[in-house]
MIDOLUM-244919 format. One record per residue (C-alpha): x, y, z. Coordinates in steps of 0.25 Angstrom, whole numbers, plus 5000, padded with zeros to 4 digits. Layout:
N
XYZ...
//
This chain:
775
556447545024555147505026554447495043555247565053555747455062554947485074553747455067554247315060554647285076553247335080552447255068553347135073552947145086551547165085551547035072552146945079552146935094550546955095550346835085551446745090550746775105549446745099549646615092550546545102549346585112548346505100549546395102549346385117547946395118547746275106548646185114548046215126546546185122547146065116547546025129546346065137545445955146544345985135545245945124546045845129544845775138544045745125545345695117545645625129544345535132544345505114545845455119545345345128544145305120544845285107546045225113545845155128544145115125544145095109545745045109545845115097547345075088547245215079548645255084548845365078547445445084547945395097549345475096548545585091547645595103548845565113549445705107548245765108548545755124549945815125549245965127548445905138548245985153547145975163546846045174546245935183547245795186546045715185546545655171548145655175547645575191548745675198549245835198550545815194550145755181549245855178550345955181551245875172550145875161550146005160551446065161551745975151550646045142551346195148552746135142552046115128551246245126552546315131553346235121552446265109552446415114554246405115554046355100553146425094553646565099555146525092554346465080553646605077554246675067553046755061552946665050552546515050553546435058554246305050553146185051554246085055554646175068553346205074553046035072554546025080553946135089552546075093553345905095554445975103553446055112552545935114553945865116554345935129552845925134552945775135554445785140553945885151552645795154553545685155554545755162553645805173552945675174554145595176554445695189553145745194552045625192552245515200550845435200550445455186551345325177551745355164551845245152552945195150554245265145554345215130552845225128552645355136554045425127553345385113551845445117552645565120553345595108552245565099551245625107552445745106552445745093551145725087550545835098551845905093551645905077550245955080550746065088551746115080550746105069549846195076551046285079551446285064550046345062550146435073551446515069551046535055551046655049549546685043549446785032549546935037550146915051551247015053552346925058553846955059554146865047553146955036553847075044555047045041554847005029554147145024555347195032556247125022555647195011555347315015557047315018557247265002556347364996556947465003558247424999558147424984557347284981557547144981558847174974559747234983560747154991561447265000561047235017560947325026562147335036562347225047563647225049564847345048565447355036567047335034567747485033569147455035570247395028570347245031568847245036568647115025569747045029569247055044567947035040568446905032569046845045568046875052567046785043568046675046567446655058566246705056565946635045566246475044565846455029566946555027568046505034567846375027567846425013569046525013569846385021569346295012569046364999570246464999571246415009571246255004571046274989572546294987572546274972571546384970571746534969571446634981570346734976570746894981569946954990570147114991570447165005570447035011571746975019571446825013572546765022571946825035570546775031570946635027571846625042570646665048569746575040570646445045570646515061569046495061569046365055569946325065569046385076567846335072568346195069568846175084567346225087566946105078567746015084567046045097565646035092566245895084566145855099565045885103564345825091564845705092564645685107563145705103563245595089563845495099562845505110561745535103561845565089560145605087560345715098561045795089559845845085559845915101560646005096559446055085558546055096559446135104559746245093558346235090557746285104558746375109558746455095557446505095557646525114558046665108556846735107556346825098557046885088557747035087557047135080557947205078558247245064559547345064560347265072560647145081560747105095561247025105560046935111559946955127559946865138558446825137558746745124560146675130559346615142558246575133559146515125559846445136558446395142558146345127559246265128558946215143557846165138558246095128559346025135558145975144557545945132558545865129558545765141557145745138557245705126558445615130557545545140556545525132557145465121557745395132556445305133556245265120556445115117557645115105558745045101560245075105560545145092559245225091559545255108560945315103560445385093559345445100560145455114559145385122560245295130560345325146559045415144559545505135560445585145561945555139561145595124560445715129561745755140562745745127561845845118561745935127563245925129563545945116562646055113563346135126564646095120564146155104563546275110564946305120565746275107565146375098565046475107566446475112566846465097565846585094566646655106568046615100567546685085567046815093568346835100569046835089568146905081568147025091569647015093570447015081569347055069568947175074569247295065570247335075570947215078570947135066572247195059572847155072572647015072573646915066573346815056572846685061573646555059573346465051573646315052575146265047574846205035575746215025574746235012573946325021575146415022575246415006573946445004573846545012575146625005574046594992573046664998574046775003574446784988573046784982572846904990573746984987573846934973573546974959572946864952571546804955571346654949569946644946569146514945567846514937567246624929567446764935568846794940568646914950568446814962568546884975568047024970566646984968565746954955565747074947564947194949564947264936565847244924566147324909567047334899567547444889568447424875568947534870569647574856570947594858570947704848571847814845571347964851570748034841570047994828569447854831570047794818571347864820571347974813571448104820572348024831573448064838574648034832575447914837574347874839574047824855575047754865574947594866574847534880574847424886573547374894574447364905574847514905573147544905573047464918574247524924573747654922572247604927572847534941573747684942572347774939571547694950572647684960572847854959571247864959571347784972572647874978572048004973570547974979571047924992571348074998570048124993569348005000570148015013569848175013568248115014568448005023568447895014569447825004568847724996569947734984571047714996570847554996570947554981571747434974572247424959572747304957572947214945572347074946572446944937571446854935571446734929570746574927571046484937570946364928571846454919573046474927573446324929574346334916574846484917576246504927575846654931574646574939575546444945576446424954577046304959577146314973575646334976574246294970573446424969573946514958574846634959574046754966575146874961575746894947576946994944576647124937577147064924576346954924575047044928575447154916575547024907574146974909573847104908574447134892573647014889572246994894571846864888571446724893571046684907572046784915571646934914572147064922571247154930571547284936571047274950570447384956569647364972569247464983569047404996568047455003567347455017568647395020568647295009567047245015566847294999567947294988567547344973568347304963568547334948569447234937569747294927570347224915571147274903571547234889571947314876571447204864571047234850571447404850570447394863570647434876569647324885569347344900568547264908568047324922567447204932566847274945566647184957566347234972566747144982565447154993565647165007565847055018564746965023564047045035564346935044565746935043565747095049565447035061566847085068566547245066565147225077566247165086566647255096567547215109567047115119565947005116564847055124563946985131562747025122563646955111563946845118562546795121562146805106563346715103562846605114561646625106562246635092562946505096561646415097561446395082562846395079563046285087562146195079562746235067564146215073563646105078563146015068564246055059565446025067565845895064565845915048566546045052567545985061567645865050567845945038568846045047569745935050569845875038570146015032571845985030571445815023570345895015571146015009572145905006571345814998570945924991572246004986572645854983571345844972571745994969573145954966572545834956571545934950572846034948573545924941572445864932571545994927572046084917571146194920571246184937570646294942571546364952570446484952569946564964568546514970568346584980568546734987568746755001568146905000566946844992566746725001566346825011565546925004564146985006562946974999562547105002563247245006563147295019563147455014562547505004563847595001564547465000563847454988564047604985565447614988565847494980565147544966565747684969567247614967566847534956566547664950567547744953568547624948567847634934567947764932569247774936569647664926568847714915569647854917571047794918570747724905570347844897571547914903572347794898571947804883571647954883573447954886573747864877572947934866571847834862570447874861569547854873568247914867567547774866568147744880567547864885566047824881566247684885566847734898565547834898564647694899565447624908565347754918563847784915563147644915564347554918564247474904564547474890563547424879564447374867563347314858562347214862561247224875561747234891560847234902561447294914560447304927559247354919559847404907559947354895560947404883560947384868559947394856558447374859559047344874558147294887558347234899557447174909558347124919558047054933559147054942559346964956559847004969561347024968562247074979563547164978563647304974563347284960561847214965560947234953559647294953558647234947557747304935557247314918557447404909557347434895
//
């Protein structure tokens, strides 16, 4: 796996800390000889000469040199005419070096820090130097007049931030990486590498574990509601996308309860757009006020995010951050709120206009301006974290394994077409037919994995031109009469496997579903009764036996029949599937077999099985800090939230009224499935490897069971199954059959004078090529 972690922990340690320690010393120690009497006293005497004794006009030089001074400390009063000034001086210098130090310690990362930050660092740390000289001279220094307020405010700032561009210059310079430091960034990158290579190369897509893993029945559908409020994007597209398209069909979703997940989809919008509304408030309060102090709120987030110290190292797990890093986060945001009326008060002394005063918040010395941010911003932060409270609660409460079967359904709102829809969806999931839109028709069951096809002769037993044949020569039947006894082979495989497997501790054949499904165009079923019905929009989600052996007897245009065959496992967390499609044409028995593996729930959305009784109070201080940047988030995107939510019943009216039109005027309305509830929640990558395993073994043991059920089928019947044997034999072996022509499958090529040289890209799933030549 490559170093043991101790010693990674140990080449950290001794990379990082040493060289961060040394260069914020070189920091330090370049500041404060800038500032030393023997710097300064030169720079001081060129000042008066070129600007009070030669009245020189070169502005710029001259705010140059009045930068220069902001470092500046003494150790004699002679140059400041009193003590106290002296003292001020020089504090104000200890706040600038201490405020470099503050940002340069959250800058380093052990690669070069961003340019643009270290600048903001550098103007911001010169920034509350002059506040705090100002400050201090204000209170402390009473013989010593300063200029005047407007012309005193302006040398400040630009003395701030010409001194600050500097500094931050040097401090871009400072945290740079040079070639061959072993910093935590190269680390973990080598770490990242040395975890691929041992993992199979670039090409693998399977993650180690970071959650638990489903292993009950019911564990997606719980796992599903959970995302609800986990997830918002979610919520939103299974409202918006499945719920309020009521013309479009409803997309299965194996071992999913869709009506739990779409009520519990609606219950989280609901909560979190009564937290919008709250933070709408607080929003506003700041635009009215003081519209420019809503960039407060990125200051805010800004400082007490990085208050939290240094990072965990640990690698195999998480934990909750202590008390140390709660109360420097609260001291971070202490001072920024005293940061705050500064600023407040100083823009307070700036000569502008009325507008440019709104604006700004410089009115009544800044106070209602800097009083209202900081109200807001307590009010954000009290809001999201009782709504991050209200979504733990529940979580804990009713979506535990234990107590989710328990739980009644939420209620949804009284609406009328919401009730209807929701008898669709109910429909759609216990249904028959899946109506399609686009190209592939297996939505909700994942892109294919691995497909083949066989034709087979249907010729007599015996001698391949006839003679030699039994006589009567063999039985007819119907393609329906091969499926039955396919669906009635499985379903025995299933009954007969399940006792074995219990005998072992394990039942994977238990879960086992044969079930035949329909699949058909949407924008092919506008025309065609089975598919329509007048009452509703979406089309029909059932069809009678008869209507199911019809299609069946003929497989032509866009409405086909496939048997059906899924294993859910790890309780439906991974769901393999096999279509298998029939058709006697031409004297030739046809089967089409489409493997698909439905992957397993985003790791995110497992977050209920690490719940376990009562929030602690280790829990609960990393959701007060969790909660900081989520209230920016939170907060800037409210009012659109809030907006958009209440507006949902005029927009979802609006648009089944341009639907309705669209119905009427198109010929080929697509009333088509987009989108899949199951798939919208799917994983990029496994979280077991047996996952993986587990799902290629039923795949298997699907094929071969239908490849023996077959040969039974014709063997009874008295048809000679010798050149179903040898394409069986393929299929089995290399899972492939070459009629004529080249294939290239992985890195094999098939066919006369064949080659292959194939480069194939990262892929998830369980059917994740590996990339490779061959000849």
């Amino acid at each position: 796996m490559g170093e043991p972690q101790v010693f990674m922990s140990r080449r950290r340690e001794s990379g990082t800390r040493p060289g961060l320690r040394g260069r914020l010393t070189l920091l330090v120690l370049l500041v404060v000889l800038a500032g030393s009497p023997w710097a300064q006293r030169p720079l001081s005497d060129y000042y008066n000469q070129k600007f009070y004794i030669e009245l020189s006009d070169d502005t710029f030089l001259r705010w140059l040199v009045e930068a220069a001074f902001l470092p500046r400390w003494e150790v004699s009063a002679e140059r400041y005419g009193s003590t106290s000034s002296l003292v001020v001086n020089d504090l104000a210098v200890l706040v600038l070096l201490a405020g470099l130090v503050f940002f340069a310690r959250r800058l380093w990362t052990g690669r070069a820090a961003r340019p643009l930050r270290c600048l903001a660092a550098g103007v911001l740390a010169s920034a509350l130097a002059n506040l705090s000289w100002w400050g201090l001279h204000e209170a402390f220094v009473d013989n010593v007049p300063l200029a005047p307020a407007d012309l005193l405010v302006k040398d400040l700032l630009r003395s701030s931030l010409l001194f600050g561009l500097a500094a931050g210059a040097l401090l871009a310079l400072l945290t740079a990486g040079p070639p061959g430091t072993v910093t935590k960034g190269s680390v973990g990158a080598m770490t990242a590498r040395l975890g691929r290579w041992s993992k199979g190369g670039l090409g693998m897509t399977t993650a180690p574990v970071h959650m638990p893993v489903g292993s009950a029945p019911g564990d997606v559908t719980r796992y599903l509601c959970a995302a609800a409020y986990v997830d918002e994007n979610f919520a939103d597209r299974v409202v918006e996308d499945i719920l309020a398209d009521e013309a479009g069909a409803v997309a299965p979703s194996p071992e999913v309860d869709l009506v739990t997940v779409v009520r519990h989809c609606l219950t989280a919008q609901e909560m979190r757009h009564r937290r919008d509304q709250r933070l709408t408030g607080a929003f506003a309060l700041v635009a009215v006020f003081a519209p420019l102090w809503l960039l407060f709120f990125t200051l805010f987030l800004s400082t007490t995010r990085r208050a939290a110290g240094r990072p965990s190292l640990a690698t195999r797990g998480r934990h909750q951050p202590g008390n140390r890093v709660l109360v420097g986060t609260a001291v971070a945001a202490g001072f920024t709120v005293l940061f705050a009326f500064a600023i407040g008060f100083a823009l307070s002394t700036l000569p502008t206009p009325a507008f440019v005063s709104w604006l700004l918040g410089s009115y009544l010395a800044g106070v209602p301006a800097a009083l209202v941010s900081v109200a807001a911003v307590a009010l954000a932060y009290m809001t999201v974290v009782r709504h991050e409270l209200a979504v733990d609660e529940l979580l804990r409460t009713t979506m535990t394994r234990e107590a989710f079967s328990q739980q009644p359904r939420p209620t949804v709102p009284p609406r009328k077409w919401m009730a209807d829809r929701l008898a669709a969806v109910r429909e759609a999931q216990d249904g028959n037919v899946t109506v399609y839109s686009g190209y592939t028709p297996f939505v909700g069951y994942s892109p294919a994995a691995s497909q083949w096809s066989l034709a087979v002769p249907l010729l007599p037993a015996g001698d391949p031109v006839g003679k030699g044949a039994r006589p009567g020569g063999p039985q007819t039947f119907a393609v329906t009469e091969l499926v039955d006894h396919v669906r009635a082979w499985l379903s025995a495989t299933a009954t007969r496997g399940v006792p074995d497997a219990a005998a072992n501790g394990d039942a994977p054949l238990g879960s086992l579903v044969v079930e035949d499904r329909v699949f058909a165009s949407g924008t092919a079923v506008g025309d065609d009764e089975r598919f329509i019905r007048a009452r509703s929009l979406s089309p029909v989600a059932r069809l009678s036996a008869e209507e199911v052996a019809g299609i069946m007897r003929h497989p032509s245009g866009a409405v086909r029949h496939c048997l059906a065959v899924h294993v859910p496992l790890w309780g439906g967390d991974v769901v393999p599937s096999v279509f298998l499609h029939f058709s006697t044409e031409g004297g030739t028995l046809h089967l089409h077999c489409s493997n698909h593996v439905l992957g397993p729930v985003r790791a995110d959305f497992h977050v209920v099985d690490r719940l376990r009784g009562p929030l602690s109070a280790d829990a609960r201080r990393g959701l007060l800090l969790d909660a900081v940047p989520g209230m920016g988030r939170a907060f800037f995107a409210a009012p659109f939230r809030a907006l958009r939510q209440a507006r949902f019943e005029e927009r979802h009216s609006r648009r089944m009224g341009d639907e309705l039109k669209a119905l009427q005027q198109d010929p080929v309305y697509d009333f088509g499935a987009r989108l899949s509830i199951r798939e919208l929640a799917v994983s990029p990558n496994y979280q077991n490897y047996f996952q993986v395993v587990d799902a290629t073994r039923i795949t298997s043991l699907v094929e071969r069971h239908t490849l023996a059920a077959i040969r039974e089928f014709l063997d009874a019947r008295g048809y000679d199954i010798t050149d179903f044997r040898a394409q069986q034999q393929t299929i089995l072996n290399q899972g492939l059959i070459q009629q004529g022509g080249t294939s290239i499958i992985g890195n094999q090529a098939i066919g006369t004078h064949a080659t292959a040289t194939q480069h194939v890209p990262q892929q998830s799933g369980a059917a994740a090529p590996v990339a490779g030549s061959g000849t």
